[in-house]
C-alpha positions in Angstrom: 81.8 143.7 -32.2 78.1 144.6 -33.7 76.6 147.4 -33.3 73.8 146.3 -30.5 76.9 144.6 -28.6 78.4 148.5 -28.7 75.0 150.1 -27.5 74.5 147.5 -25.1 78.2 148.1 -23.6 77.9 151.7 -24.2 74.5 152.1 -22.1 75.7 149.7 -19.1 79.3 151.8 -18.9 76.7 154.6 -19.0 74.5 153.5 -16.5 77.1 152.6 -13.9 79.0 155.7 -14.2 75.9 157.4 -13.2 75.6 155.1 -10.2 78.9 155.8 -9.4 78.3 159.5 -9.6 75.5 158.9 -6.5 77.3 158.2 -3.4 76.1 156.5 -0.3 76.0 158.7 2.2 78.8 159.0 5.1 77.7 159.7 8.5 80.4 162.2 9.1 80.4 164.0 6.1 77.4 166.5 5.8 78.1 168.3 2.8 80.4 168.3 -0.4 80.6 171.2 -3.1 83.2 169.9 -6.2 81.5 172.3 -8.6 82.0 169.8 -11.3 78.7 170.4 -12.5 78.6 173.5 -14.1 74.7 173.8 -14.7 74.1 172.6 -10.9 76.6 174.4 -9.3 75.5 174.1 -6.0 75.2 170.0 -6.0 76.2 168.4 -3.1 78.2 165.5 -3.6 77.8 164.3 -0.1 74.8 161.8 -0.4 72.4 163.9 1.4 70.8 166.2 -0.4 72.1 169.2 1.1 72.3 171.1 -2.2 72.4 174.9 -2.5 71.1 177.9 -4.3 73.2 180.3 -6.1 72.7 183.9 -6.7 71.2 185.7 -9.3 74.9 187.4 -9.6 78.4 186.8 -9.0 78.7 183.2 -9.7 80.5 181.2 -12.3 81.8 177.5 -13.0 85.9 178.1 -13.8 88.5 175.3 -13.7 89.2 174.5 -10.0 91.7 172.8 -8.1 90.1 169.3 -9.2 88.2 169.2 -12.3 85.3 172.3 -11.8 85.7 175.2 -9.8 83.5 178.0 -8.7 84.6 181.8 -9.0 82.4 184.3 -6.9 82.4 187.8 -7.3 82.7 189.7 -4.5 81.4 193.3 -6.3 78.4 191.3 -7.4 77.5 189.8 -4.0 78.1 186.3 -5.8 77.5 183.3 -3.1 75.7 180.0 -2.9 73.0 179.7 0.2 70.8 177.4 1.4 67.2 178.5 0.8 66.1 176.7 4.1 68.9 178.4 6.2 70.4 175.0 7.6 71.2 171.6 5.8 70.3 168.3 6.8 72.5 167.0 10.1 74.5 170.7 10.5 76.6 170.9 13.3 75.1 173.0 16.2 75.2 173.8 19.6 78.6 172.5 21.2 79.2 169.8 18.1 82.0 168.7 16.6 82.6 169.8 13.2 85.1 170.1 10.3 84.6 172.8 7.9 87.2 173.0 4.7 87.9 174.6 0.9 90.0 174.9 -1.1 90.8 178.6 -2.1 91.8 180.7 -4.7 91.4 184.4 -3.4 91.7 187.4 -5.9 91.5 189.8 -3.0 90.9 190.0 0.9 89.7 193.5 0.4 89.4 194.6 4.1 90.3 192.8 7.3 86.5 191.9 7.4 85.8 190.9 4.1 86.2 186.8 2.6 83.6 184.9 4.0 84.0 180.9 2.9 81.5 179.4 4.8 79.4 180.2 7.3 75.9 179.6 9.7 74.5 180.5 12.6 73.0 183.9 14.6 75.2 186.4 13.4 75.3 189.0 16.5 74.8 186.9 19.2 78.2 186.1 21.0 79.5 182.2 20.4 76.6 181.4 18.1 78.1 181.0 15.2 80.6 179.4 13.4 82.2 181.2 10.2 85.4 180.9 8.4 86.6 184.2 6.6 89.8 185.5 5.4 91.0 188.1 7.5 93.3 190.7 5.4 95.5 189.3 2.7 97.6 187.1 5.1 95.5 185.4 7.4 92.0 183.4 8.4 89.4 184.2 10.9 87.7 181.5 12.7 84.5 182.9 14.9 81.9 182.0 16.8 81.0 185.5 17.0 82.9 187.4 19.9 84.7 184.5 20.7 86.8 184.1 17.7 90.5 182.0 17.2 92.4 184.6 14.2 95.1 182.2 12.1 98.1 183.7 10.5 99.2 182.2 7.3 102.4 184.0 7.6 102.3 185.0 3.4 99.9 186.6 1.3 97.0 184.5 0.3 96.3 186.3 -2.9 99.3 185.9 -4.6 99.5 183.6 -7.5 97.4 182.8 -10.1 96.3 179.1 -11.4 97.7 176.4 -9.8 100.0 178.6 -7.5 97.2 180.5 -5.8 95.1 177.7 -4.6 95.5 176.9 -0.7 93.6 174.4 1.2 92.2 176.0 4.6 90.3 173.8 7.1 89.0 174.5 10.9 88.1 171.8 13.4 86.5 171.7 16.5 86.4 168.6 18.9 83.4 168.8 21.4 84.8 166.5 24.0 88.7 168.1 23.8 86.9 172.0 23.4 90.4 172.0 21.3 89.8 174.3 18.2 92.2 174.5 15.0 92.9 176.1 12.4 94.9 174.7 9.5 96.6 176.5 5.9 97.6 173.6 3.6 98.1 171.5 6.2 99.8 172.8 8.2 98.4 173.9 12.2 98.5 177.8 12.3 96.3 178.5 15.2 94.9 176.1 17.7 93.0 176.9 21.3 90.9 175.0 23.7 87.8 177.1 24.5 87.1 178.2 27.6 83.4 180.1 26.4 81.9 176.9 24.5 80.2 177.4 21.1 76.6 177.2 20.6 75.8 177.2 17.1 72.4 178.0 15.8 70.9 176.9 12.5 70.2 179.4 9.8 72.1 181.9 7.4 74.0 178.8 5.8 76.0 180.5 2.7 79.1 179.4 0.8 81.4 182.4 -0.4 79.5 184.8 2.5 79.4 185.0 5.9 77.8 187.8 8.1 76.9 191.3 6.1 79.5 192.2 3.4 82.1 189.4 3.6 81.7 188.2 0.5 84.4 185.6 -0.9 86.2 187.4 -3.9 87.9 184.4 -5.9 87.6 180.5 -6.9 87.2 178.1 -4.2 86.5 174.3 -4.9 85.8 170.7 -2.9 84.1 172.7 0.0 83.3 170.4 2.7 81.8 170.3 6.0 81.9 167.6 8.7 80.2 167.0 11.9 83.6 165.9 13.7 87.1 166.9 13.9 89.3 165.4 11.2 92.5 164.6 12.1 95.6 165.9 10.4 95.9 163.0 8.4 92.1 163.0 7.5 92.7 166.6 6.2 95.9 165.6 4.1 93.4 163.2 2.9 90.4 165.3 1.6 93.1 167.8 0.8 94.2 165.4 -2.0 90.9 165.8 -3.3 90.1 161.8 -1.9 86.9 161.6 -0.5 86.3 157.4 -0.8 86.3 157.1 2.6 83.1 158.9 2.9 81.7 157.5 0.4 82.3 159.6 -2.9 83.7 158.1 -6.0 87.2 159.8 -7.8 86.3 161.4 -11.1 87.0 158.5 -13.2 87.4 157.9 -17.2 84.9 155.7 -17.5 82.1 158.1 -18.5 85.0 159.7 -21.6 85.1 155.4 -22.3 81.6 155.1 -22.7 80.8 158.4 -24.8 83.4 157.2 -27.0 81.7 153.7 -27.4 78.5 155.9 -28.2 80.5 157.8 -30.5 81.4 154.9 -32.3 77.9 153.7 -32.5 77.0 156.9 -34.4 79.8 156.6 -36.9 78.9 153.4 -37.6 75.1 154.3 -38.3 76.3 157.1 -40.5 78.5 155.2 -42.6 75.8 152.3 -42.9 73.4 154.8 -44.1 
C-alpha cells in the first residue's frame, strides 16, 4: 500500500470517526455528559448543544465508569452549570422527565449535602426538580417541599474504583403523576403525586443543587430526558448504550486510524 493510499485511508477513517462523534439529535434525550473529553468537560453529547460551564475550582477529568469521568470537589465548590440557567427543550412545569448518573460518591457529608443535578426556583414549593444524596445511604428526589426520599438500603460511599460506582435515576410520568426513584436498577422509592410539580427554568447545575449541596466524588454519562424511561430503558443507558438516541459507542476506529497516521510518519522518516 503507498503512502498516499495510507493518508487517503487514514484521513477518511479520520473524517468519519469525527462524524460519528456528532450525533443526530433524539427527541427525548435533552442532554448527555460522558466526560470523555477532558479539555471540554462539559460537552454534551446529546446533539443539541446543551453544553455546560465548569468552575473555576473543583473540577477534574478522572477515569469514569465508561471511558472519562468527572471528579468534583465538594470543599472547592467544583460543579458544571449552564451559563444561561436552562438548556434547550428542559423539562418544566408538569413534564415528564428522566434524570440519571452514574455515581461515585467520596462522601455524603450531611443529610443535605450531594447535589447531582438540579433546576428550577429553589424556595418556592414544587418548583423544582433536584436529585441529591441524602446522608450516606440514600437519595433525595424534590420538588422543593414536596419531595419523594429513596433508601438505598447500604452505604453509597463505600468502595473505591469499579466497586463504588452506582447508577441512580428518577422518573416522572406526567399523565400517570407516578414518580420513581431507582439505585442500579432497581425501584427504591416510587409515589404518585398528589401536589403536581411545576418546574421553572433556571439554576441548571451538574454536581450542585440548591445552596451548599455540592456533589463530593466522580459521576459519569449524566443524562436527562424529557419522559419517563422505562425500567428497561434505564438497564439500557445504564449499560452505558445510548444508540437508541442517537449517540454512537466509543469505538476503535479513531486508535485504527491514528495508527494508519502513525504509519505514514514512519514511513516518511525512514524515506528521508
Amino acid at each position: 500500500m503507498t503512502m498516499t493510499t495510507l493518508n487517503k485511508l487514514a484521513g477518511a477513517l479520520v473524517a468519519a470517526v469525527i462524524g460519528l462523534a456528532a450525533p443526530a439529535a433524539h427527541a427525548d434525550l435533552i442532554a448527555l455528559y460522558q466526560y470523555n473529553n477532558a479539555s471540554n468537560l462539559g460537552l454534551d453529547s446529546s446533539g443539541k448543544g446543551n453544553n455546560l460551564q465548569v468552575s473555576a475550582t473543583g473540577v477534574n477529568a478522572v477515569a469514569g465508569k465508561f471511558g472519562g469521568g468527572v471528579d468534583l470537589n465538594n470543599g472547592q465548590s467544583g460543579m458544571l452549570y449552564s451559563s444561561s440557567g436552562t438548556l434547550a427543550g428542559l423539562p418544566l412545569g408538569n413534564s415528564s422527565y428522566t434524570v440519571a448518573s452514574w455515581i461515585n460518591p467520596d462522601t455524603a457529608g450531611t443529610s443535605n449535602a450531594g447535589g447531582i443535578v438540579g433546576w428550577g426556583n429553589y424556595g418556592t414549593q414544587s418548583e423544582v426538580n433536584a436529585l441529591r444524596m441524602n446522608g450516606t445511604n440514600a437519595l433525595h428526589q424534590y420538588w422543593w417541599a414536596n419531595d419523594l426520599p429513596a433508601a438505598a438500603g447500604f452505604n453509597l460511599t463505600t468502595g473505591s474504583g469499579v466497586n463504588g460506582w452506582h447508577f441512580v435515576a428518577a422518573t416522572y410520568d406526567a399523565v400517570s403523576h407516578v414518580n420513581n426513584v431507582f439505585i442500579d436498577n432497581i425501584l427504591v422509592a416510587s409515589r404518585t403525586a398528589t401536589m403536581l410539580p411545576d418546574v421553572q427554568a433556571g439554576n441548571f447545575a451538574v454536581g450542585r443543587t440548591v445552596g451548599a449541596e455540592f456533589f463530593d466524588g466522580q459521576l459519569d454519562n449524566t443524562a436527562i430526558f424529557n419522559t419517563a424511561l422505562s425500567a428497561a430503558e434505564l438497564s439500557t443507558i445504564s449499560a452505558g448504550n445510548f444508540r437508541a438516541y442517537g449517540v454512537p459507542e466509543p469505538v476503535s476506529l479513531a486508535l485504527f486510524a491514528a495508527g494508519l497516521l502513525g504509519m505514514g510518519c514512519a514511513r516518511r522518516k525512514r524515506a528521508k
